[in-house]
C-alpha positions in Angstrom: 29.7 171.1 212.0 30.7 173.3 215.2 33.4 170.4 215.8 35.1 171.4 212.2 35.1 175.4 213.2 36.5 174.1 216.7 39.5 172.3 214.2 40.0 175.5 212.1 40.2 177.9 215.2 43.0 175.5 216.5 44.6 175.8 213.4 44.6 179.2 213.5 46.3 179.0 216.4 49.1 176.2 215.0 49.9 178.5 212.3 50.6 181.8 214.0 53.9 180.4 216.2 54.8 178.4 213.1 54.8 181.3 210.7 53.5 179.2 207.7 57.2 177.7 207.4 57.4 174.0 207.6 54.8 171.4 207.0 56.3 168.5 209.0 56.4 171.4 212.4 52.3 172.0 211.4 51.7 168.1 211.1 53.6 167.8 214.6 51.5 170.0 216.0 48.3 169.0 215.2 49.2 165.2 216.0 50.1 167.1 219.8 46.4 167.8 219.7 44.8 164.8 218.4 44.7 161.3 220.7 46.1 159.4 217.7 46.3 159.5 213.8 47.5 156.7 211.6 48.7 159.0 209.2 48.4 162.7 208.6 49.8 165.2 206.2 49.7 169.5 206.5 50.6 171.1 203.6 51.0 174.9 204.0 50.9 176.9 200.5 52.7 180.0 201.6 52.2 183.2 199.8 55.3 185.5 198.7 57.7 186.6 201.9 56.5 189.8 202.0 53.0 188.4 201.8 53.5 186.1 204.7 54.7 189.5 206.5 51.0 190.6 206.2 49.4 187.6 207.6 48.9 186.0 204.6 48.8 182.1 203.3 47.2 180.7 199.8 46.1 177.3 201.5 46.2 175.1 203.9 45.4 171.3 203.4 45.1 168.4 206.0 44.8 164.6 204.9 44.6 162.3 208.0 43.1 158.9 208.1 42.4 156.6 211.2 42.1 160.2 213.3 41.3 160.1 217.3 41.0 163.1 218.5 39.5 161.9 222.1 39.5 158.4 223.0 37.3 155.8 221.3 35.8 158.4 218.4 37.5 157.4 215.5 37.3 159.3 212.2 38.2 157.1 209.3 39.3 159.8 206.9 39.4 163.6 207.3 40.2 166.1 204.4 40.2 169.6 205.0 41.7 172.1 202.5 41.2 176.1 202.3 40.7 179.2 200.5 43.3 182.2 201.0 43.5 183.0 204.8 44.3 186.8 205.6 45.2 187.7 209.4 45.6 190.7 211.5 49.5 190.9 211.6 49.8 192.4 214.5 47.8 189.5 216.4 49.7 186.9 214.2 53.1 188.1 215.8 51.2 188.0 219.9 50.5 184.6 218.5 46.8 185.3 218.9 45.5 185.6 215.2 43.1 187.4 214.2 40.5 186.9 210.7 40.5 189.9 208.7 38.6 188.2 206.1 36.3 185.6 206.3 37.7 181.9 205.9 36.2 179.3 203.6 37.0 175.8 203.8 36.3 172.9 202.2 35.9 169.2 204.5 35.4 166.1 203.7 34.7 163.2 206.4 34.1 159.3 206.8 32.7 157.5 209.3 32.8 153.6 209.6 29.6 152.0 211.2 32.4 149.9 213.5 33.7 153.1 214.8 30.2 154.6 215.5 29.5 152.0 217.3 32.5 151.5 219.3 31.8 155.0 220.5 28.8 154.5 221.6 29.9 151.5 223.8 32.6 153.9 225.4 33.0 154.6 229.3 32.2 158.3 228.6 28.9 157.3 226.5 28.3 154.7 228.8 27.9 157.0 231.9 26.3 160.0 229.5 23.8 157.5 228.8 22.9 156.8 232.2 21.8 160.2 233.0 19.0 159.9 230.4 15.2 158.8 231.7 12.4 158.0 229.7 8.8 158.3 230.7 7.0 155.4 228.7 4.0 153.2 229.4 5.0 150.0 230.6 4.4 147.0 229.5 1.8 145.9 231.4 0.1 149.2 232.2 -0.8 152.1 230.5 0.4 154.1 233.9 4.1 155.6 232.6 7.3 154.1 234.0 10.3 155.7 233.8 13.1 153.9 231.8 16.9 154.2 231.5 19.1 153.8 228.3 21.1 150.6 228.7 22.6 150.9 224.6 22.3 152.2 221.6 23.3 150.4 218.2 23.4 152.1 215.0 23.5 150.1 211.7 24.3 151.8 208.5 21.8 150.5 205.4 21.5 151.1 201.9 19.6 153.8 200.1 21.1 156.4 202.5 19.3 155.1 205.1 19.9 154.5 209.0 18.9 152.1 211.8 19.0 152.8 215.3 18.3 150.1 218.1 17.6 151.6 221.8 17.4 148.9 224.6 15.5 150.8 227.3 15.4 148.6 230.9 12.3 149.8 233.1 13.2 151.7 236.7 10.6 150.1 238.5 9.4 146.5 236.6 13.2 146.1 235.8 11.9 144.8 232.4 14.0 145.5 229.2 12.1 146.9 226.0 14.0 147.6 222.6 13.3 150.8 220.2 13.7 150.4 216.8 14.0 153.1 214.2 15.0 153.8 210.9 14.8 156.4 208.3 16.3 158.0 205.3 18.0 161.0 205.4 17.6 164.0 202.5 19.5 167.6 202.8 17.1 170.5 201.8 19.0 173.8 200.7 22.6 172.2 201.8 21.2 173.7 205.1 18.1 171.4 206.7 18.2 167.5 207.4 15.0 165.7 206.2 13.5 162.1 207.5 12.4 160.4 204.4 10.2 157.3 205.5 11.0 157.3 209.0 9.3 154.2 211.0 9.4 153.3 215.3 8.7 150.6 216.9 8.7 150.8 221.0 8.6 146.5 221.1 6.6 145.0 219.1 3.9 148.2 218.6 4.5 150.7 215.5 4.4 154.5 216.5 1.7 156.4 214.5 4.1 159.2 211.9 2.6 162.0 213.5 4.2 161.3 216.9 7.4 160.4 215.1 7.1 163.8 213.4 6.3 165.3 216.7 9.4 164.1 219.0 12.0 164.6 216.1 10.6 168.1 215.3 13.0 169.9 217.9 16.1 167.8 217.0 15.6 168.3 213.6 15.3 172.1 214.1 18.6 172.0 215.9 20.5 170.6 213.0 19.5 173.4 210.5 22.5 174.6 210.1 20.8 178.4 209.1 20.5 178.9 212.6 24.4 179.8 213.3 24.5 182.0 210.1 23.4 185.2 212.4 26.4 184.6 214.4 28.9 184.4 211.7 28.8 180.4 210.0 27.6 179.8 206.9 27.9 176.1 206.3 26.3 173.8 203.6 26.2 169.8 203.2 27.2 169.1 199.7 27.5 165.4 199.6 25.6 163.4 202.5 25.5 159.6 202.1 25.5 156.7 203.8 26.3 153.1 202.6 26.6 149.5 203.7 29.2 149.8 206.3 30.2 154.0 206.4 28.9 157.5 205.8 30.8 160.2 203.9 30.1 164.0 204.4 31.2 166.6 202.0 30.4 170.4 203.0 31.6 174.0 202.5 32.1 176.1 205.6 32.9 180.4 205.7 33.4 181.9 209.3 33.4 185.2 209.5 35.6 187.5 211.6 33.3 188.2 214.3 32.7 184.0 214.8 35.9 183.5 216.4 36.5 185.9 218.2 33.1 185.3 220.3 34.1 181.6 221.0 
């Protein structure tokens, strides 16, 4: 969710030097900033002239699909559209705007399970993933052995459900071992991801739930998205599912003043 607040800012920041004239300069612009896009459209609503004079615009809506914004993370399709956005004039002509009023927004993303995965085979995964030590019992010992990720699959299944396969290679035995997990997924509030059913298997051997619950407790603590409201983002998941072969998010965003300008 941060990314999307990262893509508004930059907006912002697209709009101001543009003046909220001409779509085809805005769509320009934002294909400057993105690695590639198969297609994308900006549509700027503008407000009356002397509206636009005090740093007002109805809406903004962007439609791109195949979107790259770094090299091998591929968005399949990207909607964003928003509510009324009011800026501090004076900071609109410096060309740094400025919220006045909070913005809300509207988003709507798919992901393919091909482009997931090709992501996760990148150079820049690759090495990110090297960095990463385990501390597991072997396989031949109960003593722990630390283990490195070698790769990580992801596999998109029915029922809103996900599979992840880890192959882990052993630091000291050199002997490779494969994690297996898969769960459901269920939004609580718009706010708080839920594992519905969520199994492991570390080889052949099941993990007990309660040490499932136990690792995922801080991850799933960091993807409450309450815990950015204090600092000015509201945020809430309104459509969350994943299918055979892609997942589509839906959610409403509102940043307030203050949010930007600490970033």
């Amino acid at each position: 969710m941060e990314l999307i607040t990262i893509l508004l800012s930059g907006l912002l920041g697209l709009l101001a030097p543009l003046g909220f004239v001409s779509d085809r300069l805005a769509t320009a612009a934002i294909r400057d900033r993105l690695n590639s896009a198969e297609t994308l459209a900006v549509r700027i609503d503008n407000a009356p002239s002397y509206q636009l004079l005090q740093g007002k615009v109805q809406r903004v809506r962007i439609a791109g699909r195949g979107i790259v914004p770094q090299p091998d993370l591929r968005i399949a399709v990207l909607e964003l559209e928003t509510d009324a956005i009011a800026l501090n004039p004076i900071s609109l002509r410096q060309g740094k705007p400025e919220l006045v009023e909070p913005l809300q927004a509207g988003i709507r993303m798919q992901v393919t399970e091909t482009d997931v995965n090709r992501f996760l085979q990148s150079a820049a995964v690759k090495e990110r993933l090297k960095t990463m030590n385990l501390n597991l019992p072997a396989n031949s010992s109960q003593e722990a052995e630390p283990y490195s990720v070698e790769k990580v699959q992801l596999d998109f299944l029915a029922n809103n459900r996900l599979q992840i396969g880890i192959i882990l290679k052993g630091q000291r035995s050199g002997t490779q071992s494969t994690v297996t997990a898969e769960s459901g997924f269920a939004i609580n509030a718009g706010r708080q991801m839920q594992l519905v059913e969520p199994q492991v298997r570390f080889g052949e051997t099941a993990v007990p739930a309660e040490i499932i619950m136990l690792l995922t407790a801080g991850l799933l603590q960091q993807l409450d998205l309450g815990r950015l409201e204090e600092s000015g983002l509201t945020s809430r998941v309104l459509n969350f599912q994943i299918q055979d072969a892609h997942l589509d998010l839906a959610a409403f965003i509102r940043i307030e003043p203050q949010f930007l300008t600490r970033r």
